[in-house]
C-alpha positions, 0 to 999 in steps of 0.5 A, spaced: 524 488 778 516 487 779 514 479 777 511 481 771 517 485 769 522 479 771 516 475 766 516 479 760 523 484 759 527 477 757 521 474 753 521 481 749 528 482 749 528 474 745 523 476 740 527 481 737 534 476 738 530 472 734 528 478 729 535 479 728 538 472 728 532 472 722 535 477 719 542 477 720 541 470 716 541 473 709 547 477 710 552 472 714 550 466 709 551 470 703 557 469 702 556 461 703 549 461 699 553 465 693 549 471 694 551 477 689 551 484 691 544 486 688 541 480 689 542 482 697 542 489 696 534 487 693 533 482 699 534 488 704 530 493 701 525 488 700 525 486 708 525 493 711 521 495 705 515 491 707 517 492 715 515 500 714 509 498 711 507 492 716 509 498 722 503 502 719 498 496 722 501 495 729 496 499 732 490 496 730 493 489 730 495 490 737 487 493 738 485 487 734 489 480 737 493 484 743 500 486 744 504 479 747 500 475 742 502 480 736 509 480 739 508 471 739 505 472 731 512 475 729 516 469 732 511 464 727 512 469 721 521 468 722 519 460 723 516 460 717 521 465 714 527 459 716 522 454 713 523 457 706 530 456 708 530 449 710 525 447 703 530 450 699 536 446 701 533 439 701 532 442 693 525 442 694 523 448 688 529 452 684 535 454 687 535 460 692 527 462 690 527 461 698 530 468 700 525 472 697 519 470 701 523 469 707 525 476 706 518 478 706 516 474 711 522 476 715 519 484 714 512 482 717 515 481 723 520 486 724 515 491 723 509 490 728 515 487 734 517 492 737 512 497 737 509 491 740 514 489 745 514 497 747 506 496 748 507 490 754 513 493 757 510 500 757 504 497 762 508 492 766 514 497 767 514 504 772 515 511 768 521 511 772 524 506 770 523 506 762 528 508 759 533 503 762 528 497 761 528 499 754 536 500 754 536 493 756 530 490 751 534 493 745 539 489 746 537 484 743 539 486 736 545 485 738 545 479 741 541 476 735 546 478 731 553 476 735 550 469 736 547 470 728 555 471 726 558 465 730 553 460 730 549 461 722 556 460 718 559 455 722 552 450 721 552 452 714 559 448 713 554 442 716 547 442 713 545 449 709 539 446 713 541 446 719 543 454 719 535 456 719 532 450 722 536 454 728 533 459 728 527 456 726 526 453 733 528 459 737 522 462 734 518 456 736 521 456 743 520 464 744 512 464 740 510 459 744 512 463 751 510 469 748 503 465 747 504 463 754 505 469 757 498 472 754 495 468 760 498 471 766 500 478 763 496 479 757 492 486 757 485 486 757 481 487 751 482 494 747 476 498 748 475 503 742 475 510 744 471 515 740 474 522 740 470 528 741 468 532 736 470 538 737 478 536 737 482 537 732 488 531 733 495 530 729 494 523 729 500 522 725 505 526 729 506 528 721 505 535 723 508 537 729 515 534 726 514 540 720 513 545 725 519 544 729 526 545 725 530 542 731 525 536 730 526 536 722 534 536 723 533 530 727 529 526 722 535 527 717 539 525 721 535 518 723 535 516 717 542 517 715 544 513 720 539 508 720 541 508 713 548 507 715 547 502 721 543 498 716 549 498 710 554 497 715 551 490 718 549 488 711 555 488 707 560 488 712 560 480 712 560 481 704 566 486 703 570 482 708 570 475 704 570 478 697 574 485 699 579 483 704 579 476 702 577 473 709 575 466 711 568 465 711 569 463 720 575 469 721 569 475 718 564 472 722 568 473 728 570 480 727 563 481 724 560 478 731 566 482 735 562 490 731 555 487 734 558 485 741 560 492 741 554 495 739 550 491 745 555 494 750 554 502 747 546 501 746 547 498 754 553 505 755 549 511 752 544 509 755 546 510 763 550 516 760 544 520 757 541 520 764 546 523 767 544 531 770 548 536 765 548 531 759 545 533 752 542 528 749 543 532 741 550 532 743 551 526 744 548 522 738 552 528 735 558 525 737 557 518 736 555 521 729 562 523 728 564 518 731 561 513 727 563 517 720 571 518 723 571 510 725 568 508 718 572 511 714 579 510 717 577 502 716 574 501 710 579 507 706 585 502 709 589 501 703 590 494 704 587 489 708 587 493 716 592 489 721 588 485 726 589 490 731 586 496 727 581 491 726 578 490 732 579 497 734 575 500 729 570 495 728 569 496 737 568 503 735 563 502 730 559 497 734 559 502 740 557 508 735 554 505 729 549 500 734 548 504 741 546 511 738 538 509 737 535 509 744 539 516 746 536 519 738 528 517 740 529 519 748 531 526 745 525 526 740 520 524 746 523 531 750 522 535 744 516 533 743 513 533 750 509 527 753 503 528 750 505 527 743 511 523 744 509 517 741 505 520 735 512 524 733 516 519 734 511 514 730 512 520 724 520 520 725 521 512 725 516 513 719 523 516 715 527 512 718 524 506 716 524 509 709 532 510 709 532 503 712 529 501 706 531 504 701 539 504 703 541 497 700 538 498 694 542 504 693 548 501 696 548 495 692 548 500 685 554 504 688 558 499 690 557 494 684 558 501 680 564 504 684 566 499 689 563 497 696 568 502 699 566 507 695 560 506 698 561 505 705 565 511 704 559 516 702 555 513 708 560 514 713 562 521 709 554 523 711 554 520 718 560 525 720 556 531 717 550 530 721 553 529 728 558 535 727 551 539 724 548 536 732 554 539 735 554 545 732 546 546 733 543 550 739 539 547 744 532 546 742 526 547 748 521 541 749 514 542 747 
């Protein structure tokens, strides 16, 4: 690993640990804080909402102020998010008005962070080697989310302080490596390019992606189970309190056991995807009925599902529910070619954030209309439906 890579693959995989954590605080502490279904229903589509439209600025904010430090800024944005937190439980201002620009604030970083962690790490990281660094560099999700689940309840029961200042200093702490990593690893300034007249460019990706029926296919699928993954890490906590009737610290585990399973399959599909003769459509096709077939056999259990059942079925969802993303975009980058893999990939994450945000909203309405079970039920439903259409589609050519 070249000492530029040793340097800044760790900083960025804590950028997004610290990402998740933030965001992970809003569903864990539900419960805890007396969060209703709708009310986080609203705070989801509120954080991923302004996450799609704060991704739109990324690159002129990365030409503007550079990759690490926009990557540092994020980090400052989750520390003021948790700052919200603290005000709110010292009784400084209504009770629970902090959730709403945390939300906010925890949206304007989770859209611009990983585009720019994918901008450091693209220039300090061979060709060759890319995909598996950026394997490792995704499992920060889940690492944010385990230590989120174990750590953030257990410091609710001594302070409702305590919970965001945790997170708040690991924000502090990871902003100010990424500020001090400017120095040594920093990119130069932006230079404007001006494109020659004569060329007709689809900056967008927009519509390369309607042209390609194989690439039209794959963004329904993204955004199902965007939409899905987003769903089963937001309410699993809640529909295990006050559906299953678990204690607050025993959710937590199992939710930490599903993300623990999720670092494993993001690290797993990774290494698998990458072996001679393995298509990568048919796998995010089999993780895709994999992720329905498991969903739908825990929360359709009748009763409360044996520990046993339990662990199986929340591993098998980590792996599937959490470890399809990278394989997904490394199959979207082979149909669209090198040349117009960034913008297509741009357009179809464009969809998927889109389903990430609308997702809890709409989940919250058919889960306070029919039950949290119903609507785990459709999601799951739908999930199975695009990875049985994957495994069934012919193998599409590269651009």
């Amino acid at each position: 690993m070249t000492t530029a890579l040793g340097r800044t693959l760790p900083a960025m995989t804590a950028v997004q640990a610290v990402v998740a954590m933030g965001a992970f605080s809003l569903s864990v502490l539900a419960p805890q804080l007396g969060v209703d279904l709708g009310t986080l229903g609203w705070l989801g589509t509120t954080l991923f909402g302004v996450g799609a439209l704060s991704s739109l600025a990324t690159g002129w904010l990365i030409g503007r102020v550079g990759d690490l430090p926009l990557a540092g800024l994020c980090m400052l944005c989750v520390l003021l998010a948790m700052l919200c937190g603290v005000a709110d439980a010292f009784g400084l201002g209504p009770a629970r008005w902090s959730l709403w620009p945390a939300a906010v604030l925890l949206g304007l970083a989770f859209g611009p962070e990983t585009p720019a962690s994918a901008a450091v790490l693209s220039r300090v990281t061979p060709p060759a080697r890319r995909p598996w660094v950026f394997s490792v560099r995704q499992t920060g999700n889940q690492i944010g989310a385990v230590a989120g689940s174990l750590l953030l309840p257990s410091l609710m029961l001594v302070h409702a302080a305590a919970a965001f200042g945790a997170v708040a200093a690991f924000a502090l702490a990871v902003a100010l490596c990424c500020f001090a990593l400017q120095r040594v690893d920093g990119a130069p300034p932006a230079v404007r390019r001006v494109p020659s007249p004569g060329a007709a460019v689809d900056a967008s990706g927009l519509r390369a992606l309607a042209a390609s029926p194989a690439l039209r296919v794959l963004t329904a699928t993204t955004v199902v189970l965007m939409a899905t993954q987003v769903c089963l890490n937001f309410f699993t906590m809640s529909h295990a309190v006050r559906h299953w009737s678990l204690p607050v610290p025993e959710a937590a585990g199992w939710v930490a056991l599903m993300q623990a399973a999720g670092l494993v399959g993001r690290l797993l599909w990774g290494r698998v995807a990458q072996r001679p003769g393995v298509s990568t459509v048919r796998l995010v096709g089999a993780l895709g009925l994999l992720m329905g077939g498991a969903g739908l056999a825990l929360f359709l259990w009748p009763v409360v599902p044996p520990p046993t059942a339990l662990a199986v079925l929340l591993a098998l969802l980590g792996l599937s529910a959490s470890g399809w993303n990278g394989v997904m975009v490394a199959e979207i980058a082979r149909l669209a070619g090198p040349e117009r893999a960034g913008a297509v990939s741009g357009a179809v994450l464009l969809f998927g954030y889109a389903g990430l945000a609308l997702a809890p909203i709409g989940f919250a309405v058919l889960g306070a209309a029919a039950g949290t079970t119903t609507a785990f039920a459709v999601l799951f439903t739908a999930a199975a439906a695009m990875g049985l259409r994957l495994l069934m589609a012919r193998p599409a050519s590269s651009a």
